[in-house]
N, C-alpha and C positions, 0 to 999 in steps of 0.2 A: 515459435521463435520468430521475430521480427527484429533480424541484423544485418550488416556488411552486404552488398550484393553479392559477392563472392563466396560465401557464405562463410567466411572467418571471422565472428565477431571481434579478433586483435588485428586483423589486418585493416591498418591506418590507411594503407595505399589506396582501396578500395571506396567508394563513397557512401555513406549512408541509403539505406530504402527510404524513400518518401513518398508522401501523398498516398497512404494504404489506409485502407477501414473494413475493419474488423467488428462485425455483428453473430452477437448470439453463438461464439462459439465457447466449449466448454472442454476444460483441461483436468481432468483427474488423474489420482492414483500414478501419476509421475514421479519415477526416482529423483529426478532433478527438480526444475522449475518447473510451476503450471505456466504460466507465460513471460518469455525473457525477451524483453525491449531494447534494442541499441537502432533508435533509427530518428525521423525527424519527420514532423509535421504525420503521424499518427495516429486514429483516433479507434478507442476500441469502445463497445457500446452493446451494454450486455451479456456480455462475459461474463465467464463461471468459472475460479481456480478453487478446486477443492480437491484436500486429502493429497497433496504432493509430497513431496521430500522435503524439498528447502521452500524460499519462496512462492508462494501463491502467484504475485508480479513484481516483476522484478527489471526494474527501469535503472538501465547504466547509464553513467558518466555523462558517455558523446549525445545521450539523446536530447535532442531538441521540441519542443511544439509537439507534447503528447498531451493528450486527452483520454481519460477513462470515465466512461459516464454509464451510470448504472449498476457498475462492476461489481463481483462480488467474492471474496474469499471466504474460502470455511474451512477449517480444519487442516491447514497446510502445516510442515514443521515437522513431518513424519519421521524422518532418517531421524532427526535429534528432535523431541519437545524443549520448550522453551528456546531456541535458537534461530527462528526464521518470522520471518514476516506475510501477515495479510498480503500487504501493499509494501514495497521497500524502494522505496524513489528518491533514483541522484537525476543528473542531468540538469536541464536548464526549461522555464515556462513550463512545467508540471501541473496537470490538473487529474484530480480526482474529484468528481460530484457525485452526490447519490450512491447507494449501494450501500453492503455492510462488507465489512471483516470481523466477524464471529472464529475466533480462536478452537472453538472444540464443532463436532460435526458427528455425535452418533446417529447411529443404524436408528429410527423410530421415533425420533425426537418430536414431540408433538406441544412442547413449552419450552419459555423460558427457564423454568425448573431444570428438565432434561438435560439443557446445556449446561447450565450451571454444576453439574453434580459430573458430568462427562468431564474426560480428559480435555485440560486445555493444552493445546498444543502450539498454537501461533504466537511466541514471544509477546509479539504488541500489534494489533491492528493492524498500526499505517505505523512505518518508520520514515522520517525524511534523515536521510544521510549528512556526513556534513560535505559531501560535493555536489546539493543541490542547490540551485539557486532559485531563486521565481516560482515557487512554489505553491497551487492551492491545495488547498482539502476541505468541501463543503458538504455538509448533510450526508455523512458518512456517517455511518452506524455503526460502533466500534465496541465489540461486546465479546465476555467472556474468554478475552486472551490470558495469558499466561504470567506476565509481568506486567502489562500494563495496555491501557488503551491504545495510545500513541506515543511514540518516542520522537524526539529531537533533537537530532546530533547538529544540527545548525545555529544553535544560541548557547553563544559564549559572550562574555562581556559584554552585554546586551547588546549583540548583535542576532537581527533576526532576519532569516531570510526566507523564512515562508509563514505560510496567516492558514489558518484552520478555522472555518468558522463554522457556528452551530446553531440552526434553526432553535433550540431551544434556550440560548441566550445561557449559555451556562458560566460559569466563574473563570476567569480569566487567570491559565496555570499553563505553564511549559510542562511538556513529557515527563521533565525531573521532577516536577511539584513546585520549583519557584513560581508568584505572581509575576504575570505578563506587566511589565508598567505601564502599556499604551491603553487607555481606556475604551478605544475606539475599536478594540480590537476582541473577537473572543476565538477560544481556543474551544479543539473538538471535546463533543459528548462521549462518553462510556463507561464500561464497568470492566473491572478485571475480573 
């Protein structure tokens, strides 16, 4: 957990943690969250949320100027399947690069197969909230989730406020399945 100094992530009075980096650490088999963010300028960099409760990472509101690079969710959503996320990011300047969020995570899995036929358990990959703004998500590997690769609660009325984009040049779709109309732009790779 990276929140409040005080350690009340609702306590407003309190100022944000900043300037922390977080390497190679790993979060399992957690009731709650594998790692819960409310802080500014951030950076975690090879991380592992696997098999939690709820979220995998889970980046609040006030956070500002986070970076996850290399991250990797599997199998998080335990309390409830299909209701939690890989990756579940509000806040503001949000980056996620590299890494996967693979939805199911059995005991011996030695392929793609093995996941595919296992419980999926993580909703959708990466969720962007609709209280984030400034949002990336690149070369993210988004596989074998429960409802869907990635979700979008930020595009309404062709308003977009985060960009996903995918080394393999894939088709240009919002979370819902509507076409993206900006052609400049592509949306992330996956499979459910």
């Amino acid at each position: 957990t990276v929140h409040r100094s005080s350690g009340s992530p609702d306590d407003a009075t309190e100022p944000l943690v900043s300037n922390a980096t977080l390497t190679g650490i790993i979060a399992s088999g957690n009731t709650n969250y594998g790692f819960y963010i409310q802080s500014r300028q951030v950076t975690l960099t090879g991380c592992h949320a696997t098999r939690n409760g709820m979220d995998g990472f889970k980046v609040e509101p006030a956070s500002m100027d986070i970076s996850l690079i290399g991250c990797h969710a599997g199998g998080n959503s335990r309390t409830t399947a299909n209701t939690y996320y890989g990756f579940a990011l509000s806040g503001t300047r949000i980056q996620v690069i590299g890494g996967s969020a693979i939805g199911s995570d059995p005991d011996g899995a030695t392929s793609g197969a093995d996941l595919n036929t296992a419980t999926k358990y993580q909703r959708s990959g990466v969720r962007i909230n609709a209280d984030a703004t400034a949002v990336t998500v690149q070369g993210v590997e988004m596989e074998y989730n429960a409802t869907s690769a990635f979700s979008d609660g930020t595009h309404s009325a062709g308003t977009k406020h985060a960009e996903v984009l995918s080394p393999w040049g894939s088709k240009l779709i919002w979370g819902n399945g509507s076409p993206i109309p900006d052609p400049n732009q592509n949306l992330g790779h996956g499979r459910t």
